[in-house]
C-alpha positions as CSV (number, residue, x, y, z in Angstrom):
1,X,132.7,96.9,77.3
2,X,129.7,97.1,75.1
3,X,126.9,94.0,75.7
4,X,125.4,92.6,72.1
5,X,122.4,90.5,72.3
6,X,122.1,87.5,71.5
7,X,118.9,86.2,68.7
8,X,117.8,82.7,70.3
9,X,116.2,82.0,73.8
10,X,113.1,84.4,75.5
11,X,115.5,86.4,76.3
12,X,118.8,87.4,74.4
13,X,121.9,86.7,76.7
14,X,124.2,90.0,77.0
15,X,127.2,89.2,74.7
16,X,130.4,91.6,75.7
17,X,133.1,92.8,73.6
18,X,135.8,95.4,74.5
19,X,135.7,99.1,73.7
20,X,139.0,101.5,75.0
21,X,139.3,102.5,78.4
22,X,140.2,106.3,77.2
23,X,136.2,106.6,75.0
24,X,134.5,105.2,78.4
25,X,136.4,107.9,80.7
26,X,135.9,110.8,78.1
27,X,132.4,110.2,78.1
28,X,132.0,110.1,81.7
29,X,134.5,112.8,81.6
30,X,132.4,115.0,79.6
31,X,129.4,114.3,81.8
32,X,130.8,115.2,85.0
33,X,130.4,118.8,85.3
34,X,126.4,119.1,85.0
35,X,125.0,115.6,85.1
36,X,125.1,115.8,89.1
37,X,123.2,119.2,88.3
38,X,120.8,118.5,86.3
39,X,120.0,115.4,88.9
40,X,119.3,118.1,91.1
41,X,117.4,120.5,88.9
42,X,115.2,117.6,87.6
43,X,114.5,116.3,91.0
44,X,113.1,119.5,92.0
45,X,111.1,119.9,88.9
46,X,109.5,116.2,89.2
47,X,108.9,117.2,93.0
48,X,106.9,120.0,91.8
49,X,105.3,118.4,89.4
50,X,104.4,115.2,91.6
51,X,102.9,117.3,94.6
52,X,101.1,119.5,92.3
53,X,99.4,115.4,91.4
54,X,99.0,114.5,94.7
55,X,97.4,118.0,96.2
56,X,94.4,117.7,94.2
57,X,93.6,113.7,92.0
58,X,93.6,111.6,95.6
59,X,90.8,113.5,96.3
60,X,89.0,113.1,93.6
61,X,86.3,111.1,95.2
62,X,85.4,113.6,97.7
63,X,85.5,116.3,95.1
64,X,82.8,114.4,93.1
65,X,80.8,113.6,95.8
66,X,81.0,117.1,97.5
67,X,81.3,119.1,94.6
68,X,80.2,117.6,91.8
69,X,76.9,116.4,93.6
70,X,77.8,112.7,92.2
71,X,75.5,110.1,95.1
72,X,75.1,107.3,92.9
73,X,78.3,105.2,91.7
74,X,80.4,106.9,93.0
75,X,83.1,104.3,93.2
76,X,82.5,104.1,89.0
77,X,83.1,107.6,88.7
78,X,86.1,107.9,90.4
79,X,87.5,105.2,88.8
80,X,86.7,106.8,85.6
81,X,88.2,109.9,86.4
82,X,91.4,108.2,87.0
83,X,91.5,106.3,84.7
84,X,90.6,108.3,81.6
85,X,93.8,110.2,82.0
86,X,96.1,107.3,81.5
87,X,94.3,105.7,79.1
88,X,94.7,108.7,76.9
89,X,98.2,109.3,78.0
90,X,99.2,105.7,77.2
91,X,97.9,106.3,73.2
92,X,100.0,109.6,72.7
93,X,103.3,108.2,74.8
94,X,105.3,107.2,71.6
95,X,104.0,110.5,69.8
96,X,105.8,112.4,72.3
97,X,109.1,109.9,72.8
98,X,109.6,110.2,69.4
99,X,109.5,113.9,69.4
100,X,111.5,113.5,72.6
101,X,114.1,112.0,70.4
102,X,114.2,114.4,67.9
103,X,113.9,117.6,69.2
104,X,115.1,117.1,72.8
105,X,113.4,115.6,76.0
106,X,113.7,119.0,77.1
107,X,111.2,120.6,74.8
108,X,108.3,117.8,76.0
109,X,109.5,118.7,80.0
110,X,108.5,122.3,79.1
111,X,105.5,121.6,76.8
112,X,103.6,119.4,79.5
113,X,104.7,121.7,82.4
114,X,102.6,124.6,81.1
115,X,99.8,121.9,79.5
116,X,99.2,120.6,83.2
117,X,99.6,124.3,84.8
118,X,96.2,125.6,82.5
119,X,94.4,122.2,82.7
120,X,94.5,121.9,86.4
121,X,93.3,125.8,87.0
122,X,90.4,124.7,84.4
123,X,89.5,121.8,87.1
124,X,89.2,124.7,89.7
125,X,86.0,126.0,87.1
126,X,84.3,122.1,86.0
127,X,80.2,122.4,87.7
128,X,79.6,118.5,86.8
129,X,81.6,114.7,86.3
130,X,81.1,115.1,82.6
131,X,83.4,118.1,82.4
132,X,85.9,116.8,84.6
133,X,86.1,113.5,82.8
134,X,86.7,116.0,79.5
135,X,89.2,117.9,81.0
136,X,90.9,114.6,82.7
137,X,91.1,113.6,79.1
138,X,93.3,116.4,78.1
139,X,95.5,116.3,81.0
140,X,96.3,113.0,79.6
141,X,96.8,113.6,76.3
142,X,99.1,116.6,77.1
143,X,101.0,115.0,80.1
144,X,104.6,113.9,79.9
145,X,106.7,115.4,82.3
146,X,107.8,112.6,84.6
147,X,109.3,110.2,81.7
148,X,110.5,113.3,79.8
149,X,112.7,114.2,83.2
150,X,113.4,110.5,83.8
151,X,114.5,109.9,80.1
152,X,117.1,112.7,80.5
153,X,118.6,111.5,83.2
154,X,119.3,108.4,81.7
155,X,121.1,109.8,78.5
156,X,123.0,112.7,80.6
157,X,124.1,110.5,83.8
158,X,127.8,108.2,83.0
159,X,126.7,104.4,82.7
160,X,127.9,103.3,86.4
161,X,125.7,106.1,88.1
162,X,122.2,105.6,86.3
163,X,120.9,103.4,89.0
164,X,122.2,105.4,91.6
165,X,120.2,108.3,89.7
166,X,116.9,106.8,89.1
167,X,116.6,105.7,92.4
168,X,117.4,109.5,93.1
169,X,114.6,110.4,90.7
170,X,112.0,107.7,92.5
171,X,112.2,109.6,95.6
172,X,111.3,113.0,93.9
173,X,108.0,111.2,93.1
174,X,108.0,110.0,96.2
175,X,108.9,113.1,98.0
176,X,105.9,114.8,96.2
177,X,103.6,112.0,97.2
178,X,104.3,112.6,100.6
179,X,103.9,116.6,100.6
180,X,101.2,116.3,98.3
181,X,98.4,114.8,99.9
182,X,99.5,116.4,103.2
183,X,98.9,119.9,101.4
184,X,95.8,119.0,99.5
185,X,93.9,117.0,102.4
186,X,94.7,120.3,104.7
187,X,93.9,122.8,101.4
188,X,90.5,120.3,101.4
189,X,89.9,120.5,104.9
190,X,89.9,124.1,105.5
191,X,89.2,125.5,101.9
192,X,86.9,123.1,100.1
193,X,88.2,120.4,97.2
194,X,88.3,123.0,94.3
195,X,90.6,124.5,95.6
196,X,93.0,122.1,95.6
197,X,92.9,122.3,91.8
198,X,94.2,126.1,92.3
199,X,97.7,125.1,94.1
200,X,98.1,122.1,91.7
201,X,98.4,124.9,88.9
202,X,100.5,126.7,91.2
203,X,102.6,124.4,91.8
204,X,103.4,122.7,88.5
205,X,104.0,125.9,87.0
206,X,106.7,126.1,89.2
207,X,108.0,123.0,87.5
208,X,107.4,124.3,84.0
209,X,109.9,127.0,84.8
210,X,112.0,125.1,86.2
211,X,112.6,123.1,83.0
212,X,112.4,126.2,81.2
213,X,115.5,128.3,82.4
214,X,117.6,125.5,84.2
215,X,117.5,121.9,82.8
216,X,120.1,121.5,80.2
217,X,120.4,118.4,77.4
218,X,124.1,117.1,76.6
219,X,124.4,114.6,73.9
220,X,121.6,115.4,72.2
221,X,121.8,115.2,67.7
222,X,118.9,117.0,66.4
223,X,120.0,116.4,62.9
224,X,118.5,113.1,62.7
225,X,115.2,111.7,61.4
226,X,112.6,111.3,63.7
227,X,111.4,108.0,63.5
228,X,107.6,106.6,63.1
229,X,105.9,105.1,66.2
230,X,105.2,101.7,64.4
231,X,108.8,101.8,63.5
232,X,109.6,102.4,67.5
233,X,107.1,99.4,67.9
234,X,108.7,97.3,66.0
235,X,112.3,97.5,67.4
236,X,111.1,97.4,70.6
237,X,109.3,94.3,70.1
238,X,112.7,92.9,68.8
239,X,114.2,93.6,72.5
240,X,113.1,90.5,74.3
241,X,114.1,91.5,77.5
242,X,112.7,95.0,77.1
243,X,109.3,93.6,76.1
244,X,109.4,91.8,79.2
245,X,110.4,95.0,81.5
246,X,107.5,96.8,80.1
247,X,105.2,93.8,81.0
248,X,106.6,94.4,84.5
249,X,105.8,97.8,84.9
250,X,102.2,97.5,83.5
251,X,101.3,95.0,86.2
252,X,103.3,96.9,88.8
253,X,101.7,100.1,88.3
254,X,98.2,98.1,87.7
255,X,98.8,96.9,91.4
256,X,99.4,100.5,92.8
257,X,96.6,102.3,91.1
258,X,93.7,99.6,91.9
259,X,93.6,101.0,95.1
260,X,93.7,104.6,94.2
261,X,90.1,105.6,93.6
262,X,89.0,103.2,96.8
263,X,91.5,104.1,99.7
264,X,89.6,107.2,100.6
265,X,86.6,105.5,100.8
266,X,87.8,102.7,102.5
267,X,89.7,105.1,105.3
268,X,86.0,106.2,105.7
269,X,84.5,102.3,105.8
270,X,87.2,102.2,109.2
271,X,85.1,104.9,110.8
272,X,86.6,108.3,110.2
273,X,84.2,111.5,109.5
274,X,83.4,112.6,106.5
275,X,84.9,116.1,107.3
276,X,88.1,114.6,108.4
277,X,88.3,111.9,105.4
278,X,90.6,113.9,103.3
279,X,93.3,114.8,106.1
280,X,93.5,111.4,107.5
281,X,93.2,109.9,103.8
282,X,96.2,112.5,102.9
283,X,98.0,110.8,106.0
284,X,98.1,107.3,104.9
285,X,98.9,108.3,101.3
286,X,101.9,110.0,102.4
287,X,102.9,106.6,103.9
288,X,104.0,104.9,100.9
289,X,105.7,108.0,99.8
290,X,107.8,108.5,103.0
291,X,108.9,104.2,102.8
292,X,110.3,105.4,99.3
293,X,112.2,108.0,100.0
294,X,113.6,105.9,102.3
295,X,114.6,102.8,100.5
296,X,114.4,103.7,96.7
297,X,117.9,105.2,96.8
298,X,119.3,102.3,98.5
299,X,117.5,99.5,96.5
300,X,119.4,101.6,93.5
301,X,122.8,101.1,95.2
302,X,122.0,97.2,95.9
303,X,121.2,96.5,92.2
304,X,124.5,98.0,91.2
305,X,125.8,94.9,93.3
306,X,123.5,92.5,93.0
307,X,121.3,92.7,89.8
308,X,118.2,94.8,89.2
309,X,116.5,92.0,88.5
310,X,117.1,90.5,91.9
311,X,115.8,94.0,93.5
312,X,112.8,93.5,91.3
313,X,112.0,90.3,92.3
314,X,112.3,91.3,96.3
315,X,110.1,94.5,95.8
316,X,107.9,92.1,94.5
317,X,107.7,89.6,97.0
318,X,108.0,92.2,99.5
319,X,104.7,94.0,98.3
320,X,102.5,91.4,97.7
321,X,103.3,90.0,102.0
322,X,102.3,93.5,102.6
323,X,98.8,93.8,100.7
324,X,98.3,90.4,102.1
325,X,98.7,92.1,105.4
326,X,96.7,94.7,105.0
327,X,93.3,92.6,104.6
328,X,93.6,91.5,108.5
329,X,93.9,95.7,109.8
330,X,90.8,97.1,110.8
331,X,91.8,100.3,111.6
332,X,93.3,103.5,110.3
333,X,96.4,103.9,112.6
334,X,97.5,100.0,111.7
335,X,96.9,100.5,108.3
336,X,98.7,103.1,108.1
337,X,101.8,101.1,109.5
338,X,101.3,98.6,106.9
339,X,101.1,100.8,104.1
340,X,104.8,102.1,105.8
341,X,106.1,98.8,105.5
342,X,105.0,97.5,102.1
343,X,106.5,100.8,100.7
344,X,109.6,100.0,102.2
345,X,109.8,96.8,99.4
346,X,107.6,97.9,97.1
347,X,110.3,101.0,96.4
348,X,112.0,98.7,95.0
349,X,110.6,98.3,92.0
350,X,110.3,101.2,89.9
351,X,113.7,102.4,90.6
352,X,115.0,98.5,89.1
353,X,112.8,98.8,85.7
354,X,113.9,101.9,85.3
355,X,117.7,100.7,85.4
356,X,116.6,98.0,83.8
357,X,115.7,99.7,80.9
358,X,118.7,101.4,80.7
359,X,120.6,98.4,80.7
360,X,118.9,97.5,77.2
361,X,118.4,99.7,75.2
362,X,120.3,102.4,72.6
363,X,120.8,105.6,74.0
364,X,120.0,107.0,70.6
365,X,116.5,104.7,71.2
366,X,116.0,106.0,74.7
367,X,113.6,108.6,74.7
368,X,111.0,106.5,72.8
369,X,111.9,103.6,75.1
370,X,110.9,105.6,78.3
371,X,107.7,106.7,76.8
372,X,106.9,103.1,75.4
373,X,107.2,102.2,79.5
374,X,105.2,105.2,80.2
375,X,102.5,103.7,77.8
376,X,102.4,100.5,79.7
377,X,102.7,102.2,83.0
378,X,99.3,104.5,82.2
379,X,97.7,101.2,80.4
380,X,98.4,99.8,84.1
381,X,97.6,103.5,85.5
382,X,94.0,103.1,83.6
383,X,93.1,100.2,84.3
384,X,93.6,99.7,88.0
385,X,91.3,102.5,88.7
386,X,88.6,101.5,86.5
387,X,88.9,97.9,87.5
388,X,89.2,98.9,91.2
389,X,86.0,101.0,90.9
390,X,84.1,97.9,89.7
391,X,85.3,95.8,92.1
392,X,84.9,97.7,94.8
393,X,81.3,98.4,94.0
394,X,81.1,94.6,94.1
395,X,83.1,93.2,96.6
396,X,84.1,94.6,100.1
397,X,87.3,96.7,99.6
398,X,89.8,94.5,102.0
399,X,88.9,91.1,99.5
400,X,91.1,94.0,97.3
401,X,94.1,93.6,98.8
402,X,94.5,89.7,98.5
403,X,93.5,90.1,94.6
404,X,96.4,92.7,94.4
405,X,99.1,90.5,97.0
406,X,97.9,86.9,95.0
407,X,98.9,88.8,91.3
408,X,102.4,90.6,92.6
409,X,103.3,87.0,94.4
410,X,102.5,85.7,90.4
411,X,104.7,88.1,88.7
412,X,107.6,87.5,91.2
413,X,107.1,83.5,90.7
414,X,107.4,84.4,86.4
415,X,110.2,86.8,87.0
416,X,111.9,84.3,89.1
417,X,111.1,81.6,86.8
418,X,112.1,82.9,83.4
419,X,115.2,83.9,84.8
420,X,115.2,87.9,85.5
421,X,117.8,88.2,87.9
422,X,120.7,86.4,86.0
423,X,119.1,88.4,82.6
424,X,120.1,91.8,83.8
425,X,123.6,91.9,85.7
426,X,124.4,94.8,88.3
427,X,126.5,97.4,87.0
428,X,129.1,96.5,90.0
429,X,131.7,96.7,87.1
430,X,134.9,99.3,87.1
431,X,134.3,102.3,84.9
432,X,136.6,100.3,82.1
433,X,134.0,97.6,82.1
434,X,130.6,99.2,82.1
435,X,128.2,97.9,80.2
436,X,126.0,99.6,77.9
437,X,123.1,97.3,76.6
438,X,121.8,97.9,72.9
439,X,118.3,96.7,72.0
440,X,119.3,95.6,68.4
């Protein structure tokens, strides 16, 4: 069956009419010899890609402050750092998803693969912040890779699998989160900070090849006009319910990254040495990571039964109990735990929006659709560090935490409120039945 929305209401009800058996089973027919392949060849290159991240950027406090000879404002700069990249990155996102949509997603996977393989060796040569906040710059305007590779496996993956698949996909971010920081806080320890910048070339290279000889792109029409980003703007703005999805991940990925810049130095505040800072900082980072890996794939399975939306709205709940928690812990080992445990809910989310926006919008509108979220996931991505660098000059670092738990136990109250849950059904539906949302 294929869902039509509706034109009344803040959010258009799903509106299902019948389409053949026999044209749902040859498409997932059609898909069923490489999709499972190229689940597994894009895992490994968003792996690659999100170690290559977390080796080196976690760090980028103590590289400023050790490197860089930065002593005054040092929580500014690091917010800075971080958040120059996405702000960048979150202006050029609809370039590139309409691109994506015209000449492939594969093309950007390979394009920002060797981009981020040059621009992190050129971190290895920066002497002072100003140069780094240049070259952060670029990295954002060149990025790409992550929403490229999760894009593709939302057009190449049959209907009734996609959230089984982009839960898949969460924990290759995850995965990489938790190797990452491991490698770059011992890299850091033993070898000094720059360094670090040398294995994340290393190591997303590996991902550019990886997209170069073994990704492969079904279903793809490169015969048609590629559309204007005001044009994309527009018919997203149309979709209700995927206006309100990228709301979502703004605020949810504002929540994560207002703690990035300031968890180093607050692992520090609970008494750790300087010279141990980055390994036991890499430690606790790793946390989250290892909760997702964890949970992500089975908060995809529990959507398809249950609603995305519902999933959402536990995440939610779940994560902002567990920043609340983490005001009371005093010290490194127990805030470690915590960080465990709020990954475990907090897993859920990511893996739901990205079903979610699946659910409604055109495959032929999907590309653009996954960078528009990456646009609002960097606008979040930018801001939280910035904001977080402010605020953490200004107030003690726990008060942090209950800003962050007090606005994700908001969204979940709105998401609950307007309706979410019984917005975007599970896709719990025989193969005959699936629905595949359109956003016009």
């Amino acid at each position: 069956m294929l869902p039509q929305q509706g034109r009344t209401g803040l959010f258009r009800p799903l509106q299902y009419t019948a389409v053949p058996t026999s044209v749902t089973e040859r498409t997932c027919g059609y898909m069923n010899f490489s999709w499972k392949r190229n689940l597994v060849i894009l895992w490994i290159g968003v792996f690659f890609c999100s170690t290559a991240y977390s080796i080196s950027i976690p760090f980028l406090p103590l590289f400023l402050s050790g490197d860089l000879g930065v002593r005054n404002h040092l929580e500014f700069w690091s917010g800075l750092a971080f958040g120059i990249t996405f702000l960048a990155s979150a202006l050029v996102s609809p370039f590139w998803g309409s691109l994506a949509d015209k000449y492939g997603r594969k093309p950007m996977l390979i394009r920002s693969g060797y981009s981020l393989a040059v621009l992190y060796l050129i971190n290895y040569f920066v002497q002072d912040p100003y140069s780094l906040i240049v070259v952060r710059l670029f990295q954002g305007l060149l990025a790409g890779f992550v929403p490229a590779a999760i894009a593709l496996v939302g057009t190449n993956t049959p209907e009734e699998k996609t959230g089984y698949a982009l839960g898949i996909m969460s924990t290759a971010g995850a995965t990489g989160g938790i190797i990452g920081p491991l490698i770059g806080g011992v890299v850091s320890h033993y070898f000094g900070n720059r360094n670090a910048f040398l294995f994340s070339a290393i190591v997303v290279l590996v991902s550019a090849i990886i997209a170069t000889f073994w990704v492969k792109e079904e279903n793809f029409n490169r015969n048609k006009a590629r559309s204007h980003v005001m044009d994309d703007i527009r018919e997203a703005r149309a979709n209700r319910l995927f206006v309100t999805v990228l709301g979502m991940m703004g605020i949810c990925t504002f929540s994560v990254m207002i703690l990035e810049p300031l968890l180093t130095v607050y692992v520090m505040e609970m008494g750790i040495q300087p010279d141990r800072a980055s390994l036991s900082s890499g430690i606790i980072f790793s946390a989250v990571g290892v909760a997702t890996v964890i949970m992500a794939p089975r908060w995809g399975r529990i959507g398809q039964r249950v609603g995305y939306g519902k999933v959402l709205i536990i995440g939610l709940v779940g994560g902002a109990v567990g920043n609340l928690l983490q005001f009371f812990t005093t010290g490194y080992i127990g805030f470690g735990v915590l960080r465990f445990v709020y990954g475990l809910f907090f897993a859920a989310v990511f893996p739901a929006i990205n079903a979610m926006i699946v659910q409604v919008t055109d495959p032929g509108f999907r590309g653009r659709a996954f960078s528009l979220n990456q646009s609002a996931s960097q606008i979040g991505t930018m801001a939280g560090p910035i904001i977080g660098g402010i605020l953490g000059g200004w107030l003690p670092i726990r008060w942090i935490f209950i800003i962050n738990g007090i606005a994700l136990l908001l969204t979940a109250i709105v998401a609950k409120w307007s309706g979410l849950e019984h917005k975007l059904p599970g896709s719990g539906r025989s193969t005959s039945e699936k629905a595949v949302s359109a956003d016009r």
